[in-house]
N, CA and C of each residue as an Amber inpcrd file, in Angstrom:
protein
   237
  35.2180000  34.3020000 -11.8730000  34.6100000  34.1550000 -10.5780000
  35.0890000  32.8190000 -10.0010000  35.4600000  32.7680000  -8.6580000
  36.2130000  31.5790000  -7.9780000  34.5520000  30.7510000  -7.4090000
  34.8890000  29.1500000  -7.6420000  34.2120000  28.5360000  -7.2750000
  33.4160000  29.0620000  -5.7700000  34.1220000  29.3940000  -5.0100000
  33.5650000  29.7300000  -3.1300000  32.6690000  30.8580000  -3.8480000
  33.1130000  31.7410000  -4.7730000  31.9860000  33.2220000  -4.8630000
  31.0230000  32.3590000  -5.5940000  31.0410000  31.8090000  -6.6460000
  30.0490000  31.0910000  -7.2440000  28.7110000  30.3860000  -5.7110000
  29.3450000  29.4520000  -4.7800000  28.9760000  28.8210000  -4.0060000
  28.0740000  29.8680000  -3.3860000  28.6430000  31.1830000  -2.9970000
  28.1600000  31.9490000  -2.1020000  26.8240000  32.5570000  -2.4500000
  27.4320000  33.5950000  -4.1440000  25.8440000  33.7210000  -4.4520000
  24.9440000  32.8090000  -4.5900000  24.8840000  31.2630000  -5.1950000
  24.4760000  30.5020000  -5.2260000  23.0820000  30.2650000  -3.7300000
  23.9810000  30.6700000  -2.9740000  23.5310000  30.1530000  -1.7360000
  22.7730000  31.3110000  -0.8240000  23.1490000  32.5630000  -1.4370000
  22.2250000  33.8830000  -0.5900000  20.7480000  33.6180000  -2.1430000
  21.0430000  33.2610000  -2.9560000  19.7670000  33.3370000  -4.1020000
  18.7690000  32.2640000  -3.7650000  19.4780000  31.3030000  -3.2830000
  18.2520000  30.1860000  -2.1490000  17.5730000  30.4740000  -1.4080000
  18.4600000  31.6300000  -0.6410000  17.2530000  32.1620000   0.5440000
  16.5670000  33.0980000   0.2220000  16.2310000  33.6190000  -1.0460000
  15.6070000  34.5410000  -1.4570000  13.8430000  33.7320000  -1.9080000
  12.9900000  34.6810000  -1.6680000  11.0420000  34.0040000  -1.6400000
  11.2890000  33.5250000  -3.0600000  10.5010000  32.2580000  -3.1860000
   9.9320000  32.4200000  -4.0660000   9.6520000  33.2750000  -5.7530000
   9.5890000  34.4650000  -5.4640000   8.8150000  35.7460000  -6.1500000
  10.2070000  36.0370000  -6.7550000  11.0480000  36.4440000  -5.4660000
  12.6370000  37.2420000  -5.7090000  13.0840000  35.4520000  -6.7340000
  13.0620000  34.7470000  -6.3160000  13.8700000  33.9410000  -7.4770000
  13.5420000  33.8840000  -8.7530000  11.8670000  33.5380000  -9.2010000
  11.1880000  33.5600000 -10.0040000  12.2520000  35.3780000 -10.6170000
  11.8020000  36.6260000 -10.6550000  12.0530000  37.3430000 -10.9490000
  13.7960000  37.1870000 -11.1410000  15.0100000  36.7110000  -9.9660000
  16.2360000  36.9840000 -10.5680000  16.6590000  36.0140000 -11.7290000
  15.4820000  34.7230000 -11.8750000  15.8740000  33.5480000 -12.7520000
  15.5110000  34.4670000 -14.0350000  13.9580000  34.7610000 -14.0890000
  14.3140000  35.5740000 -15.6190000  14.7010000  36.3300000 -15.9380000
  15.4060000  37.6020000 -14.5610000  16.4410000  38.3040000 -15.1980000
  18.0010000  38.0210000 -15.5630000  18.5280000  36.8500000 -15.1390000
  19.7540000  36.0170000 -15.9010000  18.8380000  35.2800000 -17.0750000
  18.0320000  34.8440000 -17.3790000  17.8090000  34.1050000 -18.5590000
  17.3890000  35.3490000 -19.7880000  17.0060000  36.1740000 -19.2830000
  17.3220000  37.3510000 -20.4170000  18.2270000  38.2260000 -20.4540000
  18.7950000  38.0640000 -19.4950000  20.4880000  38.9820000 -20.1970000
  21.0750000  37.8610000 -20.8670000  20.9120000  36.2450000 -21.1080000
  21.7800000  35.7930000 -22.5870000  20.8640000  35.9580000 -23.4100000
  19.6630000  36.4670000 -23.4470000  19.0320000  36.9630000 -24.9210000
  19.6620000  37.5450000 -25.7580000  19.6490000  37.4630000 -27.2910000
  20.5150000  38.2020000 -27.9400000  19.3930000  39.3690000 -27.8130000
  19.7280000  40.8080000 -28.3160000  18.7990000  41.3060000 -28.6370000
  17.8250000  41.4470000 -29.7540000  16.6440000  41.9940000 -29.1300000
  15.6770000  41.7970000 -30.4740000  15.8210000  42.2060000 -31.4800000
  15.0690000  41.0030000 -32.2920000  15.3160000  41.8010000 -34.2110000
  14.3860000  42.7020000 -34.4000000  14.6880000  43.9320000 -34.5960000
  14.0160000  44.9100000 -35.1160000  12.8640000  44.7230000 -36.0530000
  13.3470000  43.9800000 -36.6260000  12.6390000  44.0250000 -38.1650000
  11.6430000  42.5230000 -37.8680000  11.8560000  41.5050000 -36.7030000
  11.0390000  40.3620000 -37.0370000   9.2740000  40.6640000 -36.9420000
   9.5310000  41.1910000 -36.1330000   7.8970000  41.7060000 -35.8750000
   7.3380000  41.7130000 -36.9030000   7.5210000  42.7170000 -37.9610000
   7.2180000  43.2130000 -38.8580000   6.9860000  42.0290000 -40.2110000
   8.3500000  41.4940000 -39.7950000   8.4450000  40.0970000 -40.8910000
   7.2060000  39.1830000 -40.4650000   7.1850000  38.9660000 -39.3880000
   5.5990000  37.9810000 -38.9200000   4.5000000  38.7190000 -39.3700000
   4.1800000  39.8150000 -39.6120000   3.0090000  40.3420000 -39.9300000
   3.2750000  40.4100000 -40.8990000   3.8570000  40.2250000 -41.9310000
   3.6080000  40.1800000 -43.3730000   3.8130000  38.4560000 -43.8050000
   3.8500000  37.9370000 -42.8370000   4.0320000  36.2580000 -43.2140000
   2.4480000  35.7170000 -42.7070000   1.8170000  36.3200000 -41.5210000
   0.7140000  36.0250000 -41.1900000  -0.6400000  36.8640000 -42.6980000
  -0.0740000  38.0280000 -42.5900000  -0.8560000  38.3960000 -43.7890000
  -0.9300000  37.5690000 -45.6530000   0.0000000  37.3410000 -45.1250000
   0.3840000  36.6360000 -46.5790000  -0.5010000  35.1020000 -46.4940000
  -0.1510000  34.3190000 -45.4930000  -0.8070000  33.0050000 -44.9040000
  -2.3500000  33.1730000 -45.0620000  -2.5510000  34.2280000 -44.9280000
  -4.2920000  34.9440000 -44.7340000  -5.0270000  34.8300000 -45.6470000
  -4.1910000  35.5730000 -46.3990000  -4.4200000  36.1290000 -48.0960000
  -4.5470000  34.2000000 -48.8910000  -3.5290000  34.0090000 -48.7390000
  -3.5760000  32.2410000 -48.8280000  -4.6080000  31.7020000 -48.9090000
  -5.2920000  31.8280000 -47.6560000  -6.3780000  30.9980000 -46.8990000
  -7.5820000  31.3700000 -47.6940000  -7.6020000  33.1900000 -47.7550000
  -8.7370000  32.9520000 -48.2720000  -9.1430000  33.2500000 -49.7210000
  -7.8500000  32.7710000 -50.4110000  -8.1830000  32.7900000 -51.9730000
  -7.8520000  31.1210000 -52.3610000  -8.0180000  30.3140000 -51.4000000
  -8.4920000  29.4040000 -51.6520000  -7.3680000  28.1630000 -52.0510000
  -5.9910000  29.0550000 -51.9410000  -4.9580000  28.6830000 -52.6080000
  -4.2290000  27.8320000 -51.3460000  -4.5040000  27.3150000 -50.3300000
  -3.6620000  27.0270000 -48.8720000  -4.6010000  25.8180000 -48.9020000
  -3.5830000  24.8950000 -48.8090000  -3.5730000  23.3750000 -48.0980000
  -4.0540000  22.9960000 -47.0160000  -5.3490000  23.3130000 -46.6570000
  -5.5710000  23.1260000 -45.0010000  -5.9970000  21.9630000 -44.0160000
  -5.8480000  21.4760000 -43.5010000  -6.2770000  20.2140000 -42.5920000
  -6.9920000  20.2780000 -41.2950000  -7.6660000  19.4580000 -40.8100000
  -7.7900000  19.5320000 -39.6210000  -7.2410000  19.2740000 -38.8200000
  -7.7520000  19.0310000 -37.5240000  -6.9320000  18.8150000 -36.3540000
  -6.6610000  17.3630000 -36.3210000  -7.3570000  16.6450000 -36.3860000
  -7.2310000  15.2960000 -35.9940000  -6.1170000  14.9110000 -36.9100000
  -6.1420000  15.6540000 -38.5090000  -5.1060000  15.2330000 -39.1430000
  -3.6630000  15.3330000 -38.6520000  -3.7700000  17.0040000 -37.9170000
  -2.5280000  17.7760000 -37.6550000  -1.7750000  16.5450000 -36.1120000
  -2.4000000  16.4510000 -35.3430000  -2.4410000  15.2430000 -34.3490000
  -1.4840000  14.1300000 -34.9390000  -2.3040000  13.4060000 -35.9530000
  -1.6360000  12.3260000 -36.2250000   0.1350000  13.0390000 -37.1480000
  -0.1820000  13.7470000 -38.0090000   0.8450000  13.9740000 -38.3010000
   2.1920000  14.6280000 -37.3500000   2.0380000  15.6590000 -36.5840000
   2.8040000  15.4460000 -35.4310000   3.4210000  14.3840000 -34.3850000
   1.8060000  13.5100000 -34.1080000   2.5360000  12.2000000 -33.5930000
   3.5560000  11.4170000 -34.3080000   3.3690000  11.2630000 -35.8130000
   4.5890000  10.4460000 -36.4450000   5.6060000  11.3070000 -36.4110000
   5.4940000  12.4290000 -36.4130000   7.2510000  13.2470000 -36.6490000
   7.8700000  13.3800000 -35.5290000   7.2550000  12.9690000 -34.1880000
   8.1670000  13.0010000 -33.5070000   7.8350000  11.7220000 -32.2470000
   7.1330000  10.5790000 -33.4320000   7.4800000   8.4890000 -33.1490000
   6.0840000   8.4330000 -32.0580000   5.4790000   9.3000000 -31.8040000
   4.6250000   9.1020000 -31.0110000   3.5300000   8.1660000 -31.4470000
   3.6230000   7.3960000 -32.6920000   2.5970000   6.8440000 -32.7860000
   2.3450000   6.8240000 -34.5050000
């Protein structure tokens, strides 16, 4: 695509509401989606079940919030 066509659509997608941009922005930001993994879904529900099972046999490391706070703030210098 030559820079002027670039310029052009560029420039009819400006004058489009609001709504129409919102909608053509996430339809270019999901056509570079790869496509979905079939199988992740499935993998999260047996990682959440498993985490569960964890929790409530007593066997899971758990913290609170205030802990989770501070520890986030140091991993990423906040404090």
């Amino acid at each position: 695509m030559s820079d002027a066509t670039l310029e052009k659509l560029r420039s009819e997608a400006l004058r489009l509401s609001d709504a129409e941009r919102v909608q053509l922005a996430y339809d270019l930001v999901q056509s570079l989606d790869a496509p979905p993994d079939a199988d992740a879904a499935d993998a999260w529900d047996q990682e959440v079940s498993r985490r569960l099972d964890a929790i409530e046999a007593g066997a899971a490391a758990l913290i609170d919030r205030d802990e989770l706070r501070q520890r986030l703030k140091a991993r990423i210098g906040g404090g």
